[in-house]
N, C-alpha and C positions, 0 to 999 in steps of 0.2 A: 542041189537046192535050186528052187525057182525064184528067177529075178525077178523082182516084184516088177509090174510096167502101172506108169503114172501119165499123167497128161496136163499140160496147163496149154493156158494162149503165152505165142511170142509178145504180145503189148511187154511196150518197156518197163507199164511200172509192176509187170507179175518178174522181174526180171532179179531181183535181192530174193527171190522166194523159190528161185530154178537156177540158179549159178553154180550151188554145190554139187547137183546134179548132173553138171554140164563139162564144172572144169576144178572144182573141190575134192574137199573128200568120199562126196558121197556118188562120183564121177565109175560109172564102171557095176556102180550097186542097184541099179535101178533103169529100167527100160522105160524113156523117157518121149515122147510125141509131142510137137510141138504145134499149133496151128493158130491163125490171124485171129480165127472167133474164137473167145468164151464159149458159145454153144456147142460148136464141136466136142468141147471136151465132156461134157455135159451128155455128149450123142453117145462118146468112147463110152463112157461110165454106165448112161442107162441100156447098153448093149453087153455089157460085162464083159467089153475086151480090155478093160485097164481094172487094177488094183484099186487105185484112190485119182482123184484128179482136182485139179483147181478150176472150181465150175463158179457161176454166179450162184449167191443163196438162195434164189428163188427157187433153183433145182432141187433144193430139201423138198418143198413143200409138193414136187410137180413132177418128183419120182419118188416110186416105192422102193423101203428097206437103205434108205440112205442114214451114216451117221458123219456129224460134225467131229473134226479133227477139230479139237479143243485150243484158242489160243491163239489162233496165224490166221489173219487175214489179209486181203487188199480193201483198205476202207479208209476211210478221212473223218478225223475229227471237226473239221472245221469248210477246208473248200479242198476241192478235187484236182480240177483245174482241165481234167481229161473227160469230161462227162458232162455237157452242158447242151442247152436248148440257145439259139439264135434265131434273130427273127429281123427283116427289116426294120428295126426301129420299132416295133410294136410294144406295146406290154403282153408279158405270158396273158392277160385276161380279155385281150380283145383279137388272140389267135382262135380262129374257126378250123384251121386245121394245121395238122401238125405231123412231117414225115420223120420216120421213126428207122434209124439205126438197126435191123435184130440182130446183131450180134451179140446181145447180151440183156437177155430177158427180165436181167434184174433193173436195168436202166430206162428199159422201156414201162413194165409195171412202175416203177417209181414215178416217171412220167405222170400214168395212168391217174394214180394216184394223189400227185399234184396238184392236177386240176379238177380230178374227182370232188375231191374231198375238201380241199385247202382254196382252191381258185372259183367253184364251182359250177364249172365251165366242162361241155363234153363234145371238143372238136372232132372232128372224121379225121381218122388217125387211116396213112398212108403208110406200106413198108418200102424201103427205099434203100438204094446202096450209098454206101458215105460220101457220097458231092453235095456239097454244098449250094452250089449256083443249083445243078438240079431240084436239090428237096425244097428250096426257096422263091425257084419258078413256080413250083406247083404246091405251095403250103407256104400257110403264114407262118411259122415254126419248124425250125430242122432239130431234131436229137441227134447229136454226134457222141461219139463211143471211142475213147481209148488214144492211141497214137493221131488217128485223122484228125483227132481232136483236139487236142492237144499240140497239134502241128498248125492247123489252120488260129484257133486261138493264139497262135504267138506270130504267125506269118501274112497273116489278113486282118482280123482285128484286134491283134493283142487280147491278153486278157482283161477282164474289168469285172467290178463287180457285178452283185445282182441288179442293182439297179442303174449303174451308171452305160449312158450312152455312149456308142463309139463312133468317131467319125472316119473313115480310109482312104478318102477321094480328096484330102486335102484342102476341100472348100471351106470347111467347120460344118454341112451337112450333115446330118446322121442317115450312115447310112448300114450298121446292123446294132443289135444289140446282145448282149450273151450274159446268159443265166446259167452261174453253176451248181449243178445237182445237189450235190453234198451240203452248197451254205444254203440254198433254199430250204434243205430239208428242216436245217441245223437254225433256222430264220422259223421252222412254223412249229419245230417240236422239239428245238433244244438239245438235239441228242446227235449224235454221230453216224453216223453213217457205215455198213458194211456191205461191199458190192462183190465180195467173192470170197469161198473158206474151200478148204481143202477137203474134203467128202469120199466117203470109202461105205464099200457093203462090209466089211470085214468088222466085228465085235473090236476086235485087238489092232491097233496101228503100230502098223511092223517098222514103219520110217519114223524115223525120228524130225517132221516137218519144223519143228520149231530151232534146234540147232541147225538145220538147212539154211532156214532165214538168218538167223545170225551168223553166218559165217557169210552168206550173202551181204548183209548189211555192211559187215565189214570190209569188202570190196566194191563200194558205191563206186570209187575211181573207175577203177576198169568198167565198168556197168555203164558210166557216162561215157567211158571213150568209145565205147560199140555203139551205142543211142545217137549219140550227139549227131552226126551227121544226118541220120537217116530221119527226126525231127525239125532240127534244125534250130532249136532253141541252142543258148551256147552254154557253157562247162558250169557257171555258178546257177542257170536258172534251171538245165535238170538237174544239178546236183538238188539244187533245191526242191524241186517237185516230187523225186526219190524222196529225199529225208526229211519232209517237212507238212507236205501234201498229203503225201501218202503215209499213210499208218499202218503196219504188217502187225500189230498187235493188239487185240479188244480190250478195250479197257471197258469201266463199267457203262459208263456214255452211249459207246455202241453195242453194248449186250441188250442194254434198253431200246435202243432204236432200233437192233433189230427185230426185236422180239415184237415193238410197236408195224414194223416194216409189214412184219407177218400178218398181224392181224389187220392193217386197214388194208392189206390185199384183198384177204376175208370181206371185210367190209364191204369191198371197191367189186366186189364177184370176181375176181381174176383167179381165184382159188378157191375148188371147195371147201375146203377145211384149214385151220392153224394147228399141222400138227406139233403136239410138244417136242420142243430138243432134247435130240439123243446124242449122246457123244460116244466116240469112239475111244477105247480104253487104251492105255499105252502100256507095251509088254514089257 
């Protein structure tokens, strides 16, 4: 029999949704690829060297013959906390430009869309590797993605809300400000958020993703003792971020958001078409 092989990103928080694959039961069952980008796995899948993979959902709409594993996401009801926009002090509406993360094409479209539609504001969007000081030398706005992000957010400016200023240089100065994806969205359309599902060519899903995640969840401890340092947040605020932040399951909030996500992509021209969801059957 053929090992099925899968692929997600190392980011800590796909990390409750790849542990059984790693050191569970489902450790040995599956041929598993790990890498820093989202995209990548995205690249594995649209080149047919993996089974299924945990890709951003944008890749539904931006490859052909893709279906949704039903039920297991990485997505936030509320705020993300790993996916946010920063900018000296500015407001999102008076950024003229804005350097952009791609490691994860669903966060940059979201971006896109942001200001498209919601801000109606259309900066000259820079692609840029995740520094900080760099994307802010040269753009009013940085997009950060994932661990960078979530690391600088607790290490340089703390996080803060959407609209609350932050000061680092100790004077009471402001000197950045940080917007998280997920509560903007969940600020201009009420719904939640899904930034990455599990995606397979195959009609029938031979892995059972959703007991993977819950055997995952059930070892959030161990998941924090491998994180923790390499973050640098401590034991209660990733445990936190893990179980509270982050959401590994759709509920009907983000089945609507996404389905709204799809279509003002459509809107926004970042996509020809909204194709309709097709899910992948369970054997």
């Amino acid at each position: 029999m053929t090992v099925p092989k899968i692929s997600a990103s190392s980011y800590s928080n796909t990390a409750p949704l790849i542990w059984s694959f790693l050191y569970g039961s489902y450790h040995g069952k599956v041929e598993i690829t790990l890498d820093n980008a989202p995209a990548r796995s995205a690249e594995l899948l649209s080149k047919k060297r993996v089974d299924a993979a945990l890709v951003p959902v944008i890749s539904y709409q931006l490859l052909d013959g893709l279906r949704l594993v039903p039920g297991v996401c990485v997505g936030a009801r509320e705020k993300v906390r790993s996916v946010c926009l920063i900018t000296h002090g500015k407001d999102l509406s008076e950024a003229r430009s804005v350097s952009l993360d791609i490691s994860s094409k669903t966060s940059v479209y979201l971006t896109k869309i942001i200001f498209r539609e919601f801000l109606g504001v259309e900066p000259v969007w820079k692609d840029s590797p995740p520094d900080l000081d760099a994307m802010l030398a040269e753009s009013d706005c940085a997009l950060l993605i994932g661990d960078p992000a979530l690391s600088i957010a607790q290490t340089q400016v703390r996080n803060a809300s959407v609209d609350e200023r932050v000061s680092t240089d100790g004077s009471g100065s402001t000197s950045y400000r940080i917007f998280d994806l997920a509560e903007l969205w969940k600020n201009f359309t009420g719904f939640g958020f899904v930034f990455a599902m599990w995606m397979t060519r195959k009609t029938n899903c031979d892995i059972d993703f959703a007991a993977a995640r819950d055997e995952g969840i059930s070892h959030l401890d161990e998941i924090v003792a491998n994180y923790q340092s390499e973050i640098g947040l401590n034991q209660n605020d990733m445990l936190s971020y893990l179980s509270e932040n982050i959401s590994y399951s759709i509920d009907d909030s983000m089945q609507k958001g996404l389905e709204l996500y799809f279509e003002l992509a459509r809107k926004a021209g970042l996509i020809e078409a909204d194709k309709p969801l097709v899910f992948a059957r369970d054997n």
